[in-house]
PyMOL commands that place a pseudoatom at each C-alpha (Angstrom):
pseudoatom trace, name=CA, resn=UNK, resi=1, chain=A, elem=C, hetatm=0, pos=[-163.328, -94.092, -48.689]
pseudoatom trace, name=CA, resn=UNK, resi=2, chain=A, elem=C, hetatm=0, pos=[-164.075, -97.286, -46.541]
pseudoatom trace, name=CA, resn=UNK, resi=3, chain=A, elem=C, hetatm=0, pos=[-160.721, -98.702, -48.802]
pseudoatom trace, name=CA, resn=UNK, resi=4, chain=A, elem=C, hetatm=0, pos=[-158.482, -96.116, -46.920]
pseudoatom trace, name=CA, resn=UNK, resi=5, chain=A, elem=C, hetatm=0, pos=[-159.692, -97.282, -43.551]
pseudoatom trace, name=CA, resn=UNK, resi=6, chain=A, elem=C, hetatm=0, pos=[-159.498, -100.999, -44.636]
pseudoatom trace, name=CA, resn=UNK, resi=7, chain=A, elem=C, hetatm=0, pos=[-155.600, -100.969, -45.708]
pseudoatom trace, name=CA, resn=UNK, resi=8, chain=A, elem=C, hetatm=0, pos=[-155.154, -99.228, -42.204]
pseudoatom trace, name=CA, resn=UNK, resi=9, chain=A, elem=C, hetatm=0, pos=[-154.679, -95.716, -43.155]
pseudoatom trace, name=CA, resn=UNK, resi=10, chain=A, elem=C, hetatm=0, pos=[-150.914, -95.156, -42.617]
pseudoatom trace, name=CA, resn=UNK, resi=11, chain=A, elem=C, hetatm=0, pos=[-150.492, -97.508, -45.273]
pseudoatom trace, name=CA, resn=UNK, resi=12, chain=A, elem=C, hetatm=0, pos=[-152.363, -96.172, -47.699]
pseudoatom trace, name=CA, resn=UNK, resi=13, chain=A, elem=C, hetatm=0, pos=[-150.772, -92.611, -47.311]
pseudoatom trace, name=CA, resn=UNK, resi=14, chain=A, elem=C, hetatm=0, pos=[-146.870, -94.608, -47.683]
pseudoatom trace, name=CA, resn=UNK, resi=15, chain=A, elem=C, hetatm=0, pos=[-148.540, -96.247, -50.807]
pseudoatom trace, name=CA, resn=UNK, resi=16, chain=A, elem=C, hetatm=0, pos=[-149.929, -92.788, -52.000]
pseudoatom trace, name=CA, resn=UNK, resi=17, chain=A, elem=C, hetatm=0, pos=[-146.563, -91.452, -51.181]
pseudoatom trace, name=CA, resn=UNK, resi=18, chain=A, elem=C, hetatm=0, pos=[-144.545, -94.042, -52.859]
pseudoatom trace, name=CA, resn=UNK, resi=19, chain=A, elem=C, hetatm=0, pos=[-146.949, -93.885, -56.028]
pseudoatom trace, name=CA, resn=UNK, resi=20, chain=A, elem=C, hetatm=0, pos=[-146.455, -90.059, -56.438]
pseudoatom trace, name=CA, resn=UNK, resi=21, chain=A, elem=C, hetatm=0, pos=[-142.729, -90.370, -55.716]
pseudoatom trace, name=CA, resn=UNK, resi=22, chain=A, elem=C, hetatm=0, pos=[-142.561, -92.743, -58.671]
pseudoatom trace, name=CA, resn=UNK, resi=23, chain=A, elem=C, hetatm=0, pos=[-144.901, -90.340, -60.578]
pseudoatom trace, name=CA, resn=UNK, resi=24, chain=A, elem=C, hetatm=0, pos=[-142.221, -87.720, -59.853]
pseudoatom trace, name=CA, resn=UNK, resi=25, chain=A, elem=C, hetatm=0, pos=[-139.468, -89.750, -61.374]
pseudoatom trace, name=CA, resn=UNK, resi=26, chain=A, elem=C, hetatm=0, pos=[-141.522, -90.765, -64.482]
pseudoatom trace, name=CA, resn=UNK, resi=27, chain=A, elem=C, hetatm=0, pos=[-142.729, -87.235, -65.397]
pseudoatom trace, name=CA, resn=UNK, resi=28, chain=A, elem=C, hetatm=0, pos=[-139.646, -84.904, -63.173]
pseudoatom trace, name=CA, resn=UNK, resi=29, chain=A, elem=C, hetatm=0, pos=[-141.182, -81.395, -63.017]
pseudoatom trace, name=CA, resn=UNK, resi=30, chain=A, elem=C, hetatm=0, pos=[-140.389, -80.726, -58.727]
pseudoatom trace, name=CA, resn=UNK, resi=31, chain=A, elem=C, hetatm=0, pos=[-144.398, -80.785, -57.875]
pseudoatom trace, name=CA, resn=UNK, resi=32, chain=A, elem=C, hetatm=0, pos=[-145.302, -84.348, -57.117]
pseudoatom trace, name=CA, resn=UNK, resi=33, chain=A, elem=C, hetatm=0, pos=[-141.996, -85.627, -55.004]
pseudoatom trace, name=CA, resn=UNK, resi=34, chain=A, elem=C, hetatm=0, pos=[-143.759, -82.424, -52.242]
pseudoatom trace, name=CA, resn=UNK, resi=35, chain=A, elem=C, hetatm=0, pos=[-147.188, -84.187, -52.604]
pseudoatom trace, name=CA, resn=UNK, resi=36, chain=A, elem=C, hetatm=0, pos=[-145.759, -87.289, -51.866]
pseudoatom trace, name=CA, resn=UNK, resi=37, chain=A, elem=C, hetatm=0, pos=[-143.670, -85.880, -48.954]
pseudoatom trace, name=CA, resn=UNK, resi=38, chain=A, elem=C, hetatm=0, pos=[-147.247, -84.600, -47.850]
pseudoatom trace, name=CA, resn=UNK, resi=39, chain=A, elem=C, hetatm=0, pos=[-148.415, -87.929, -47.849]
pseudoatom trace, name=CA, resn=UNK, resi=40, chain=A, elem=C, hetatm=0, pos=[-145.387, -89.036, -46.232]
pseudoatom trace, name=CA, resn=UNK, resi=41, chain=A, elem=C, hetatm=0, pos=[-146.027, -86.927, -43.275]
pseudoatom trace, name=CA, resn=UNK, resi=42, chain=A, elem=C, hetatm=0, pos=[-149.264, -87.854, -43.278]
pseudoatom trace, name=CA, resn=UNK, resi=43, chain=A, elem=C, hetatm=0, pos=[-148.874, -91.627, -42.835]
pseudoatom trace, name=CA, resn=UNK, resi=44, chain=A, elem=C, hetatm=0, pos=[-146.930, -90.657, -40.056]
pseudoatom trace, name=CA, resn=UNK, resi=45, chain=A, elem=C, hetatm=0, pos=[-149.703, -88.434, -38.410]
pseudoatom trace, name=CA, resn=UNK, resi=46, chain=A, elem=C, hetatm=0, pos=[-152.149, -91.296, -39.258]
pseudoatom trace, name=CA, resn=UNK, resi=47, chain=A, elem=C, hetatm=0, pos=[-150.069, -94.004, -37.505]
pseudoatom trace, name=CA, resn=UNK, resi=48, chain=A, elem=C, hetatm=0, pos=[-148.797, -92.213, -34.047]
pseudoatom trace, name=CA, resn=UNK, resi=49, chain=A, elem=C, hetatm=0, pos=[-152.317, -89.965, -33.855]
pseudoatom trace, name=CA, resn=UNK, resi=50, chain=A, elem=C, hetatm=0, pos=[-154.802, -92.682, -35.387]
pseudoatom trace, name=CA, resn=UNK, resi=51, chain=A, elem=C, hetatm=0, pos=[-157.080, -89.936, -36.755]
pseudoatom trace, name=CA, resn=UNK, resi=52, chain=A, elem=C, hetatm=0, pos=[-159.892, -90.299, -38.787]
pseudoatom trace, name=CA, resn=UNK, resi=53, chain=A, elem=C, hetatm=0, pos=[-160.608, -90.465, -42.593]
pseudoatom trace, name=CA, resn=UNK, resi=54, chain=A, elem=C, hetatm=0, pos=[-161.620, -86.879, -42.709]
pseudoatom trace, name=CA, resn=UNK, resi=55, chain=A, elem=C, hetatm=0, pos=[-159.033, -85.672, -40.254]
pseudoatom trace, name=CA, resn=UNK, resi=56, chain=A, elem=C, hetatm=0, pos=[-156.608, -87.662, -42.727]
pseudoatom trace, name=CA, resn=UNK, resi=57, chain=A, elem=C, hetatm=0, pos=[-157.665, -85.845, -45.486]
pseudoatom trace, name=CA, resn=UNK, resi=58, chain=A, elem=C, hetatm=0, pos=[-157.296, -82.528, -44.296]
pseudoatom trace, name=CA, resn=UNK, resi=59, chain=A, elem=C, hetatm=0, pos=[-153.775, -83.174, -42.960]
pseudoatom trace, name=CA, resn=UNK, resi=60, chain=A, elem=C, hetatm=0, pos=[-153.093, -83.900, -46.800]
pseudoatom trace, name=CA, resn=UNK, resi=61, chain=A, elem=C, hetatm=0, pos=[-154.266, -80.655, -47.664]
pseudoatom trace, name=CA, resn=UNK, resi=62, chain=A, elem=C, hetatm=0, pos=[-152.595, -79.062, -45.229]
pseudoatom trace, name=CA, resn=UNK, resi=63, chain=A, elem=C, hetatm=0, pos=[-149.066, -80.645, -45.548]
pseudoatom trace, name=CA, resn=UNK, resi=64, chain=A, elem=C, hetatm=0, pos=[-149.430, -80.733, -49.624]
pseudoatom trace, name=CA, resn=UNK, resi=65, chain=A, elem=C, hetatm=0, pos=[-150.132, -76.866, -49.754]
pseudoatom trace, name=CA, resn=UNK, resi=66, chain=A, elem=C, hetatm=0, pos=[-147.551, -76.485, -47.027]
pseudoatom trace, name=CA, resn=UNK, resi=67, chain=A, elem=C, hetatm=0, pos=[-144.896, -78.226, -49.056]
pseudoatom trace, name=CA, resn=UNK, resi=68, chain=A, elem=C, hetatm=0, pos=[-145.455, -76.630, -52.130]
pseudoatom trace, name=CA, resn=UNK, resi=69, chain=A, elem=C, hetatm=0, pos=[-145.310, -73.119, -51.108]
pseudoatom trace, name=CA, resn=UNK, resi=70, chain=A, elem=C, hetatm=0, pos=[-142.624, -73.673, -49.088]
pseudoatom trace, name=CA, resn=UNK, resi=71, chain=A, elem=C, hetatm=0, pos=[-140.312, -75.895, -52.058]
pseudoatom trace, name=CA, resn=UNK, resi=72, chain=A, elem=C, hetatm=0, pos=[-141.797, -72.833, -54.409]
pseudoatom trace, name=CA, resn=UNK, resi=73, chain=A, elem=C, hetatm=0, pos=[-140.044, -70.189, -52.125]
pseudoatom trace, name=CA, resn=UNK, resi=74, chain=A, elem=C, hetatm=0, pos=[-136.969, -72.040, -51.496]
pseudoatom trace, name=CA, resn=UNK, resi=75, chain=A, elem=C, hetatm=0, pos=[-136.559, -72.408, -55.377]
pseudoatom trace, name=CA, resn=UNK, resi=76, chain=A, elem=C, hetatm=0, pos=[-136.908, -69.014, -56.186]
pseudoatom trace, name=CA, resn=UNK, resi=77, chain=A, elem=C, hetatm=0, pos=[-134.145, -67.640, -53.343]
pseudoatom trace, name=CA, resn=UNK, resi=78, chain=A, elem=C, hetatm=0, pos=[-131.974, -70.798, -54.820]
pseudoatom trace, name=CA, resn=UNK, resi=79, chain=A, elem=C, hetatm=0, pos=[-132.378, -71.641, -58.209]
pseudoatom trace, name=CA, resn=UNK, resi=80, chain=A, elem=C, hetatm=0, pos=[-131.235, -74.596, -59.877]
pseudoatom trace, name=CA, resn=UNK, resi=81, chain=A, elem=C, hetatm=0, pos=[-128.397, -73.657, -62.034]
pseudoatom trace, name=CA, resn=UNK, resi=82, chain=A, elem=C, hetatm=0, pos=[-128.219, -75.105, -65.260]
pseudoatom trace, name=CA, resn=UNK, resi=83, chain=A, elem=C, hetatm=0, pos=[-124.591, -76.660, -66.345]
pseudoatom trace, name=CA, resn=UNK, resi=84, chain=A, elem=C, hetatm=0, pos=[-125.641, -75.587, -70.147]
pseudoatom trace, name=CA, resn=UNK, resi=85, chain=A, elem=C, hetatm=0, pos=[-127.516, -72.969, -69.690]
pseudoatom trace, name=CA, resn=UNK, resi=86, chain=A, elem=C, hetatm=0, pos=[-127.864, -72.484, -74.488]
pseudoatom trace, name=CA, resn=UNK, resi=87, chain=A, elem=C, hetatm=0, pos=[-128.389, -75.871, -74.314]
pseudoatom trace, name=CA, resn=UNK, resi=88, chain=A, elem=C, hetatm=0, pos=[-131.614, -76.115, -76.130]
pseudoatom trace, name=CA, resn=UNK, resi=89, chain=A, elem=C, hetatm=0, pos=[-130.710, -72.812, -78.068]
pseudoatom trace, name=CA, resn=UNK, resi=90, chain=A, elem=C, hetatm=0, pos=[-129.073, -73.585, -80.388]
pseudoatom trace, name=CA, resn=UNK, resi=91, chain=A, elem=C, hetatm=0, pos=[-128.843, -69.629, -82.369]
pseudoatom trace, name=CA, resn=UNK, resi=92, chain=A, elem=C, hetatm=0, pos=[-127.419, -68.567, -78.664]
pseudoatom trace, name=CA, resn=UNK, resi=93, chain=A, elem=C, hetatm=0, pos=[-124.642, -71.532, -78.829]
pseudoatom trace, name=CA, resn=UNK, resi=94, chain=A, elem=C, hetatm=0, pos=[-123.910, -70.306, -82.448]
pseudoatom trace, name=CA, resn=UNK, resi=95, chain=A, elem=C, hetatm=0, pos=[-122.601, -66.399, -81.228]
pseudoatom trace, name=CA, resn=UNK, resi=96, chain=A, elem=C, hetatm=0, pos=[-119.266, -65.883, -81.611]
pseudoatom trace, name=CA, resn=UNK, resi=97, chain=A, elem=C, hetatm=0, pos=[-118.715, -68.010, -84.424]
pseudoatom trace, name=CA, resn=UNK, resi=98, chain=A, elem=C, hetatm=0, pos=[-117.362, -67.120, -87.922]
pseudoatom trace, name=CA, resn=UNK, resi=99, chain=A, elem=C, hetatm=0, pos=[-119.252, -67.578, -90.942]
pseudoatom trace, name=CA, resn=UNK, resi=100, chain=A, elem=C, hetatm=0, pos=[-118.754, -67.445, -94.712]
pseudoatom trace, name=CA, resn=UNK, resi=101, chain=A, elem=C, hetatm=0, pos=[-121.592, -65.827, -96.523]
pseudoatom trace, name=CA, resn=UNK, resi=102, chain=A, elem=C, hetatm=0, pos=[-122.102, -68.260, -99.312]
pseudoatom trace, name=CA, resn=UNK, resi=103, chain=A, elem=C, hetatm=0, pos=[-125.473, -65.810, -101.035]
pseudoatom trace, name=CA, resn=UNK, resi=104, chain=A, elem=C, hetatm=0, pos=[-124.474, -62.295, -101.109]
pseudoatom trace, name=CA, resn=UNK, resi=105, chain=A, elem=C, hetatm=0, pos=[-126.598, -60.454, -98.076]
pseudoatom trace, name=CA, resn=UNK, resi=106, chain=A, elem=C, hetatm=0, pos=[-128.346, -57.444, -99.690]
pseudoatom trace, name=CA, resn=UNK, resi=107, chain=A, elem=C, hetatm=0, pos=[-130.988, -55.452, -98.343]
pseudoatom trace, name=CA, resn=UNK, resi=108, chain=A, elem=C, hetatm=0, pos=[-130.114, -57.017, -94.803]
pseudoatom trace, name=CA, resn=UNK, resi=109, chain=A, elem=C, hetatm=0, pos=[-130.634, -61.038, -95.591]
pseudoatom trace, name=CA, resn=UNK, resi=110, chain=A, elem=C, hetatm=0, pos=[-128.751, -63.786, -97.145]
pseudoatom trace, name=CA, resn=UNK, resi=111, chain=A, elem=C, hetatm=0, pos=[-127.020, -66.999, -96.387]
pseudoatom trace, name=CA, resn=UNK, resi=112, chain=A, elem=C, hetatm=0, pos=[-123.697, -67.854, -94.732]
pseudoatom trace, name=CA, resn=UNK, resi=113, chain=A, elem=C, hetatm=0, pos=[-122.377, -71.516, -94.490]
pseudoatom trace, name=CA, resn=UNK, resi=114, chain=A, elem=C, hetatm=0, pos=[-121.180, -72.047, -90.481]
pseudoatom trace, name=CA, resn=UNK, resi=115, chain=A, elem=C, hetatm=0, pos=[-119.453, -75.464, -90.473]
pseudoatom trace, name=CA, resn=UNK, resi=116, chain=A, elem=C, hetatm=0, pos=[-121.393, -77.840, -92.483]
pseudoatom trace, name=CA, resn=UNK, resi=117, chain=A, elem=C, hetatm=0, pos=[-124.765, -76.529, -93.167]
pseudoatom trace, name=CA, resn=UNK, resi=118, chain=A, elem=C, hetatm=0, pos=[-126.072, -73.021, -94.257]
pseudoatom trace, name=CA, resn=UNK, resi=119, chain=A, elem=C, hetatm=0, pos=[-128.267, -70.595, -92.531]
pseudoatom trace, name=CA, resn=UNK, resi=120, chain=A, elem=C, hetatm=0, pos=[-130.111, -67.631, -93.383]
pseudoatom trace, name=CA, resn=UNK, resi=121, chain=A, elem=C, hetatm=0, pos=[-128.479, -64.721, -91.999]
pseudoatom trace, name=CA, resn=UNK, resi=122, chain=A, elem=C, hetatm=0, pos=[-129.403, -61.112, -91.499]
pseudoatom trace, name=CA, resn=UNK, resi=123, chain=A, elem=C, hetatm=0, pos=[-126.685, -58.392, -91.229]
pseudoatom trace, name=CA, resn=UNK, resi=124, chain=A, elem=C, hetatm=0, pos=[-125.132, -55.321, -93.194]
pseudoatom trace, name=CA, resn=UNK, resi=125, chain=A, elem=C, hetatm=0, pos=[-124.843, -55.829, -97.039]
pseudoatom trace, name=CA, resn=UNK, resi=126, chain=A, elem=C, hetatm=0, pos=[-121.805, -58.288, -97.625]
pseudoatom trace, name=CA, resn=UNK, resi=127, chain=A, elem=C, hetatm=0, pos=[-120.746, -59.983, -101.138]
pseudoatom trace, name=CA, resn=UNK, resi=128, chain=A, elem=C, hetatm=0, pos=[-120.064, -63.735, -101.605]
pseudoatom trace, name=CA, resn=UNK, resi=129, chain=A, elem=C, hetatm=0, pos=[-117.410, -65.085, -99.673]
pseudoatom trace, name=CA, resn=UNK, resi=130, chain=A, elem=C, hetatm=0, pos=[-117.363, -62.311, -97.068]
pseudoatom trace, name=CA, resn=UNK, resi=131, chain=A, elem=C, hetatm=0, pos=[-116.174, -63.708, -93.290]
pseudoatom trace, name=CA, resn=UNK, resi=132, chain=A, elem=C, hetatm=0, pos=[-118.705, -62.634, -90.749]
pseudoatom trace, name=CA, resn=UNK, resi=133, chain=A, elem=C, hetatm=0, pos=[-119.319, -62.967, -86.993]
pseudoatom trace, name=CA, resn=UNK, resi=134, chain=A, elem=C, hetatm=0, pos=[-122.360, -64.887, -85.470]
pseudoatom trace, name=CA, resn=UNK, resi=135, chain=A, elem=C, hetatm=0, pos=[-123.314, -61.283, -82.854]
pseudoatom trace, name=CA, resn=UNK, resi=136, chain=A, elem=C, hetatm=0, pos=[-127.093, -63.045, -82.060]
pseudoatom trace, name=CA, resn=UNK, resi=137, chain=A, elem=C, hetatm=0, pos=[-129.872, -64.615, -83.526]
pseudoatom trace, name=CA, resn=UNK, resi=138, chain=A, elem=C, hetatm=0, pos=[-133.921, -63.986, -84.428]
pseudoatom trace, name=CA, resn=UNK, resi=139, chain=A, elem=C, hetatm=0, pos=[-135.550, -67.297, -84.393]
pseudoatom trace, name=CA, resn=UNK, resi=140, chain=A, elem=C, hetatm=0, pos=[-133.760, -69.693, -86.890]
pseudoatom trace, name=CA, resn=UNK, resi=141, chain=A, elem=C, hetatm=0, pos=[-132.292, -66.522, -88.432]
pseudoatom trace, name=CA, resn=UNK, resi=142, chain=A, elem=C, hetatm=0, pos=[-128.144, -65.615, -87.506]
pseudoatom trace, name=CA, resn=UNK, resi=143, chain=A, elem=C, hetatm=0, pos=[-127.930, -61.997, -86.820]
pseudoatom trace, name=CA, resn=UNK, resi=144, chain=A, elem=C, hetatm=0, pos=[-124.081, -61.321, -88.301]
pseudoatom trace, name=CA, resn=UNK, resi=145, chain=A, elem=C, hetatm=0, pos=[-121.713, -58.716, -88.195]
pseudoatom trace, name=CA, resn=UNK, resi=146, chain=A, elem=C, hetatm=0, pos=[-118.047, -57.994, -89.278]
pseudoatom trace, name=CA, resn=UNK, resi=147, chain=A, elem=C, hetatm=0, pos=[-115.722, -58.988, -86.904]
pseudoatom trace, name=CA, resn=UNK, resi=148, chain=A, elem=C, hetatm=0, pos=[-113.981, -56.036, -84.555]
pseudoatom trace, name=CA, resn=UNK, resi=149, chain=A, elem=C, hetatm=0, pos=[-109.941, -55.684, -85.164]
pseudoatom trace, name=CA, resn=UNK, resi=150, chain=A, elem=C, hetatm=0, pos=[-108.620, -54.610, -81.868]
pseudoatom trace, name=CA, resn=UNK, resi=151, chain=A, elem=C, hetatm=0, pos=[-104.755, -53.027, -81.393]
pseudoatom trace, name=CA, resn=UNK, resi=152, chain=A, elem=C, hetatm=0, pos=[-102.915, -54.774, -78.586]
pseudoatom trace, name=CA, resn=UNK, resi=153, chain=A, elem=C, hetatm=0, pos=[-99.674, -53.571, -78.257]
pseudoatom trace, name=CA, resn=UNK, resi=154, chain=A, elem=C, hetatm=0, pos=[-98.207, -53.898, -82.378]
pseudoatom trace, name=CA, resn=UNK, resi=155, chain=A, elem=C, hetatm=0, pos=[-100.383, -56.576, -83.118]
pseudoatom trace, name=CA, resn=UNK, resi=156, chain=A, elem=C, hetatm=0, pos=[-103.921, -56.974, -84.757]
pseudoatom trace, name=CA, resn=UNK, resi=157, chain=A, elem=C, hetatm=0, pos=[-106.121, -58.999, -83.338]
pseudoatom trace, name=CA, resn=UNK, resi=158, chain=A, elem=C, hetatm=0, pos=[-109.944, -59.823, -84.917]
pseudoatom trace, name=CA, resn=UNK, resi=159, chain=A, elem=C, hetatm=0, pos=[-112.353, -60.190, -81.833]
pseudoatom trace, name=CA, resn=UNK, resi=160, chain=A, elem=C, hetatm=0, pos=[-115.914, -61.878, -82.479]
for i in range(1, 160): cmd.bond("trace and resi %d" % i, "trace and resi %d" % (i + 1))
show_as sticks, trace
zoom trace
């Protein structure tokens, strides 16, 4: 590790820390922008204290595991709240929607056409043509049910 001492070690930990920041922005997962503020701090250690190679090292170590327990436990007491939370579920963004069944559903599976496209559907026996209410979904399968009429006052009102 004669190269670390060579580039003057505080340099080589901002270049380690700048290379895993960049790493972080290439491949995002919240891990490597910690290791690079652990290299970060350790540049700074390295340039005020002037330590050696192995004492360098270990600072790393320290400072990396540091980091990522401590970004770990701040992320699970805040979360990062997602503005779409269905948005790669697409069954989930489907519920509440009204279907046609377009292939009668007997002994609890057919197909129902939901805007333009079909989808196999599993629900209570309905014929052809029957409107239906999107209520969950199994995989690529729509779980469907008939809508609920609710009273309000004198007028009916079908609820998904």
């Amino acid at each position: 590790m004669d190269w670390l001492d060579g580039l003057g070690g505080q340099w080589a930990w901002l270049l380690a820390g700048v290379l895993l920041a960049t790493a972080e922005l290439v491949v995002p997962g919240y891990f490597l922008i910690w290791m690079a503020a652990a290299a970060f701090v350790t540049a700074f250690v390295t340039g005020v204290a002037g330590v050696g190679i192995e004492i360098q090292v270990l600072c790393f170590a320290v400072f990396s595991i540091f980091a990522v327990a401590a970004a770990r436990q701040w992320l699970s007491a805040y979360p990062i709240a997602s503005s779409d939370p269905l948005m790669n579920d697409k069954g989930g963004r489907l519920v509440g929607q009204s279907v046609t069944v377009t292939q009668a559903i007997e002994h609890g599976s057919g197909r129902a056409r939901l805007g333009d496209s079909e989808w196999p559907v599993r629900g209570a026996d309905a014929p052809v043509g029957t409107r239906l209410v999107v209520t969950g979904h199994e995989g690529l399968v729509l779980v469907v049910d008939r809508p609920v009429a609710t009273h309000i006052g004198s007028e009916t009102k079908i609820m998904p």
